[in-house]
C-alpha positions in Angstrom: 0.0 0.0 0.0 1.5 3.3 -1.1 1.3 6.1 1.7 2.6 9.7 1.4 4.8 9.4 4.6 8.4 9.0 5.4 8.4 6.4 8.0 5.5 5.1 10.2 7.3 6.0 13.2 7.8 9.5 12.7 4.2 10.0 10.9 2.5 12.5 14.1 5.4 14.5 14.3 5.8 15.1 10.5 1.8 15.9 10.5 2.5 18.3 13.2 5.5 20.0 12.0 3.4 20.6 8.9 0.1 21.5 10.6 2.4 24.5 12.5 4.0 25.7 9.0 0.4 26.3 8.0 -1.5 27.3 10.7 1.2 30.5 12.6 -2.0 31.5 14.6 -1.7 27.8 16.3 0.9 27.4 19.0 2.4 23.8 18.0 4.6 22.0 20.6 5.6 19.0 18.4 7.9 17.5 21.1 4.9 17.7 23.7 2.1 17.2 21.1 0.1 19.6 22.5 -1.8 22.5 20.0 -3.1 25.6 21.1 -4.6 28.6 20.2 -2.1 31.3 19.8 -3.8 34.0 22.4 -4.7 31.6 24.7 -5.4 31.9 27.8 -8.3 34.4 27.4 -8.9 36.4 30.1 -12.3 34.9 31.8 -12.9 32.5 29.1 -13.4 28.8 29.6 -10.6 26.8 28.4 -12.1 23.9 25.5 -9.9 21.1 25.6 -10.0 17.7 23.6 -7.9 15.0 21.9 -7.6 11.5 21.0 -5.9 9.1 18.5 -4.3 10.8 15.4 -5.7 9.9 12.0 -9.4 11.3 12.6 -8.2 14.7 10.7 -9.2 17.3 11.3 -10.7 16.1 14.5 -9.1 17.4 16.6 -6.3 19.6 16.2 -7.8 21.0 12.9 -11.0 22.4 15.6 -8.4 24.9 17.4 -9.3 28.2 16.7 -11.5 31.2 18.0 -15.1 29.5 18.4 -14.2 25.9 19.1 -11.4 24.2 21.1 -8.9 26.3 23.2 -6.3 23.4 22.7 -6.0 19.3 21.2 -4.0 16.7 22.6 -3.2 13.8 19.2 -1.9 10.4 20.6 0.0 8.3 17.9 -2.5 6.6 15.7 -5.8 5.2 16.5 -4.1 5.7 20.4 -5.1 7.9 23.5 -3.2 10.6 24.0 -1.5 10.5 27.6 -2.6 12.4 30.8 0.9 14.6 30.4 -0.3 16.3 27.2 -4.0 16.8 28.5 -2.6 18.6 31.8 0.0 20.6 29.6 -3.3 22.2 27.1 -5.1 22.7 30.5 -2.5 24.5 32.1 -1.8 26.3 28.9 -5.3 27.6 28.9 -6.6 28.3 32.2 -7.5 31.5 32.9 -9.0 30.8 36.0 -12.3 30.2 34.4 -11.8 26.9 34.5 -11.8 24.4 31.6 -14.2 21.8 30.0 -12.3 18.2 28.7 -14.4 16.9 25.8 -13.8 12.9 25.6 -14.6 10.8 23.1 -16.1 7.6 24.9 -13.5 5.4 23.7 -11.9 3.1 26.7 -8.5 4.8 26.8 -9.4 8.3 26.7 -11.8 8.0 29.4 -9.5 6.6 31.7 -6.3 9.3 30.2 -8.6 12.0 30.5 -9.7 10.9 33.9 -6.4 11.0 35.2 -5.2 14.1 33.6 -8.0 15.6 35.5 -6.9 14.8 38.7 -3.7 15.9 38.3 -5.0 19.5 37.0 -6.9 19.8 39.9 -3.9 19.3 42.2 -2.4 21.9 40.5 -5.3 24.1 40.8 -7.2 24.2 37.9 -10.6 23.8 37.8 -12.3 21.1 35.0 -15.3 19.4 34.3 -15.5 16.9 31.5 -18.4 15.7 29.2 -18.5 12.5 27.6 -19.0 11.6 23.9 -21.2 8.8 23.3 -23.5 9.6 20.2 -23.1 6.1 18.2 -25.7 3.9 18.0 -24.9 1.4 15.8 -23.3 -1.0 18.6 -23.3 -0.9 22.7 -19.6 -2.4 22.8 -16.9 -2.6 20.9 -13.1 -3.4 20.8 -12.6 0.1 21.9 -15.2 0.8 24.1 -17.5 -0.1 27.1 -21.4 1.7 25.9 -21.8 3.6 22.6 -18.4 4.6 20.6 -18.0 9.2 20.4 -18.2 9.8 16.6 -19.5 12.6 14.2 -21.3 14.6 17.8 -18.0 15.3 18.5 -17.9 18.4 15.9 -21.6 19.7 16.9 -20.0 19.9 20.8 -17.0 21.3 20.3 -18.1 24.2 18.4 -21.5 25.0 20.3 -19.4 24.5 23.5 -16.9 26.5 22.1 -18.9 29.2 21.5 -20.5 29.5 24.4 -17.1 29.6 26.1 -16.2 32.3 23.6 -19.0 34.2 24.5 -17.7 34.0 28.7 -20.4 32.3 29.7 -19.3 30.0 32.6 -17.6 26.8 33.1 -21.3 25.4 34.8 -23.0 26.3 31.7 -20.5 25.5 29.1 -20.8 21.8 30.2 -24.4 21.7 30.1 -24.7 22.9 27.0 -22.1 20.0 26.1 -23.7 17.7 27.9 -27.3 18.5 26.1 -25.8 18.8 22.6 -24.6 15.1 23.3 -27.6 13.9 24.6 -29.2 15.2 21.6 -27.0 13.8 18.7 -26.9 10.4 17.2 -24.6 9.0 14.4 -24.6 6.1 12.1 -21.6 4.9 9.8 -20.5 2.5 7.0 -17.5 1.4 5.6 -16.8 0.5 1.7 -13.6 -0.2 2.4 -10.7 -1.1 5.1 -8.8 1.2 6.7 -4.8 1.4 6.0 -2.6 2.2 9.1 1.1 3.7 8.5 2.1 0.6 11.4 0.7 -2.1 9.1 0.6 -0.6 5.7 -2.0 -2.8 4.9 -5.6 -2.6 5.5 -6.9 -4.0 9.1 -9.7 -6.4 7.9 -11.0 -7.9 5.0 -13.7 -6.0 3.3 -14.8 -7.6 0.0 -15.2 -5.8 -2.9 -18.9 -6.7 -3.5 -19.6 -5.8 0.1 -20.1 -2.9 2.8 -20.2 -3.0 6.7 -22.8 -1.4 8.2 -22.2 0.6 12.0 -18.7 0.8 12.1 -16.2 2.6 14.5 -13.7 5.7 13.3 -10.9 2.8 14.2 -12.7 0.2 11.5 -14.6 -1.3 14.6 -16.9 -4.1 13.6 -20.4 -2.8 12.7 -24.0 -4.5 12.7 -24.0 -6.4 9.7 -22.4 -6.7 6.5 -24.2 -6.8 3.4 -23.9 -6.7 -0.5 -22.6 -3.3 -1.8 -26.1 -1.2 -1.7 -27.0 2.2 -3.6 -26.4 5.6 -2.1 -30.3 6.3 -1.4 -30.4 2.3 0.3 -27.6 3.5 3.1 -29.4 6.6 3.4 -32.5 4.9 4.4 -30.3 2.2 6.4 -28.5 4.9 8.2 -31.3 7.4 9.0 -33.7 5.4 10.2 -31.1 3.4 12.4 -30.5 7.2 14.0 -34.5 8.0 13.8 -35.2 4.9 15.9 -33.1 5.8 18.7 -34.1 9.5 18.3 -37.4 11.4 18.0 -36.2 14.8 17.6 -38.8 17.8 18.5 -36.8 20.4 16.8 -35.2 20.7 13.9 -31.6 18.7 13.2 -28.3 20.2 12.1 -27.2 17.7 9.5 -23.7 16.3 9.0 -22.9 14.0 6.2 -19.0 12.8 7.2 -16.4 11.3 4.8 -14.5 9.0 6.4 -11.0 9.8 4.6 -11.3 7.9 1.4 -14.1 9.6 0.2 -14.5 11.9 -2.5 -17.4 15.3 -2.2 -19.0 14.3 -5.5 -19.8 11.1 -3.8 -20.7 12.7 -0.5 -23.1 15.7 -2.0 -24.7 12.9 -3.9 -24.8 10.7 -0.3 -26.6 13.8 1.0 -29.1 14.4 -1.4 -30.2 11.2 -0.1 -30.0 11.7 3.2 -32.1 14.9 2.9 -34.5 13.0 1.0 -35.4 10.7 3.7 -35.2 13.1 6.3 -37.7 15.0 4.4 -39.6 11.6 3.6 -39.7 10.7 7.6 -41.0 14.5 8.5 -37.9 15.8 10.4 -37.3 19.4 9.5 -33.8 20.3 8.8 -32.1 23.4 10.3 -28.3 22.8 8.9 -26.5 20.8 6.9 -22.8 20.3 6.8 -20.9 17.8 4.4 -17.3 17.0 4.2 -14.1 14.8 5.8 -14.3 16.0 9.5 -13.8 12.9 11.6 -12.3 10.5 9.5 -11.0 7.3 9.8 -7.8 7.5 7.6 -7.8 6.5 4.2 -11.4 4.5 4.5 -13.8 5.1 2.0 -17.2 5.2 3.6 -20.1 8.1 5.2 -21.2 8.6 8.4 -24.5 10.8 9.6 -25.0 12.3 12.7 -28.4 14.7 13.6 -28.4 16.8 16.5 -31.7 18.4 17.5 -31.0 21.8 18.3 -33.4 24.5 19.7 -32.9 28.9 19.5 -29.5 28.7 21.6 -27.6 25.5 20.7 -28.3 27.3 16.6 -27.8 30.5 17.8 -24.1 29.1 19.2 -23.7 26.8 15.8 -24.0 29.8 13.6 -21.5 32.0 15.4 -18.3 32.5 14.5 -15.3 29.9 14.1 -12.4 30.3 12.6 -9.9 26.9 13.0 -8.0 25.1 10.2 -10.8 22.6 9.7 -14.0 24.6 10.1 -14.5 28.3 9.7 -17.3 30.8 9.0 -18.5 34.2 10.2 -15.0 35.7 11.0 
């Protein structure tokens, strides 16, 4: 399998070396591997801070910016990053207001993050975390205990973000996480493996003729596997997994979510579908956002994720952002 990399062990560090030759309004400690925004700390604003396994690009270090995350912690590939790094971005953006850990619920962030906490907290820094857990295609998998943090990752980082933006307080910044969470679901598929720079081959064995339905952003096992099915059949398959979990009150914002291997022609035409059977099922759409946000390295497949959102959480989704991998408004 041809890769654009030097050498697997070095493939992070090269990523961040580049990301920091892009992005000069990003504070990039490559040794540390720890990103943050370049005026950080602000003065009486709650610190955002988030992380995980490398190879989910932009998630997360392509999210630090004015409007979502105040710093990202990456851990080498598909791995946790360690408590160290998570205690370095705190400290490096605590302004006293105290600051909000978004985790994805996969097994070893939660227990990383845990710890990090702790050790902020001896050191005086006040932090609340939130908890990820918007995928409904499986209760377990390899990576964790309960649903797996996906595509609601996005929707809490930048409404949280905002708000913290804004000044509102730590209290309410996490509620508003917490509420954007419990109001997201998501639903993947995989068309193909996934390639990692370790192995250089892909992970599993994915047939040509054939698709997994309800996989992971690490090419988890999904529900099922069946015969390679149209664009408008996974739409169905996907949104009314979602719809059965969640009635939403309120209109949805939308994302449609390359996993890496994807192309936009193939996407736009994945969410023409998608907004077909929403508007087919009755659920009124408030925004819609397509592209490769939490990806899965080179594996071609779609995810969905709806979030019900009422005057605030859209209020907070439309305001400004400006980070390397989402930006409008500024």
């Amino acid at each position: 399998m041809k890769m654009l990399i030097n050498v697997p062990e070095t493939v992070v560090a090269d990523a961040l070396r580049g990301m920091a030759a892009a992005h000069p309004d990003l504070a990039v400690d490559v040794e540390n591997r720890v990103i943050v925004r370049r005026d950080a700390p602000v003065a009486g604003k709650v610190g955002l801070v988030s992380g995980g396994g490398s190879g989910h690009e932009p998630l997360h270090g392509g999210f630090v910016g004015p409007g979502m995350l105040s710093a990202a912690c990456p851990g080498e590939v598909f791995t946790s990053p360690v408590p160290d790094q998570m205690v370095r971005a705190a400290a490096a953006v605590d302004s006293g207001a105290g600051v909000l850990f978004v985790v994805k619920n996969y097994t070893g962030d939660v227990l990383n993050f845990d710890m990090a906490a702790e050790l902020a907290e001896d050191e005086g820094i006040q932090v609340a975390k939130v908890l990820v857990d918007d995928d409904i295609a499986v209760t377990d998998s390899l990576y964790t205990a309960g649903r797996r943090g996906t595509g609601a990752t996005l929707f809490v980082e930048k409404i949280a973000g905002a708000a913290a933006d804004e000044g509102q307080p730590l209290e309410r910044v996490e509620t508003l996480a917490r509420q954007v969470n419990e109001n997201s679901r998501s639903f993947g598929v995989a068309l193909t493996a996934v390639t990692t720079p370790a192995k250089g081959s892909p992970t599993f064995d994915l047939p040509a003729g054939e698709l997994e339905l309800g996989i992971g952003i690490h090419g988890e096992p999904g529900r099922e596997r069946r015969p390679m099915m149209t664009s408008g059949e996974i739409a169905e398959v996907a949104v009314d997994a979602i719809l059965d979990d969640l009635t939403p009150r309120n209109p949805v914002l939308v994302l449609v979510n390359g996993m890496g291997g994807t192309p936009l022609l193939e996407l736009y035409g994945f969410n023409a579908e998608v907004q077909r059977v929403l508007g087919e099922r009755g659920v009124p759409v408030a925004r819609v956002l397509v592209g490769n946000y939490v990806t899965s390295l080179d594996m071609a497949g779609a995810s969905v994720t709806l979030c019900q959102v009422g005057e605030e959480t859209l209020r907070l989704w439309d305001a400004p952002v400006k980070t390397p991998g989402l930006r409008w408004g500024m």
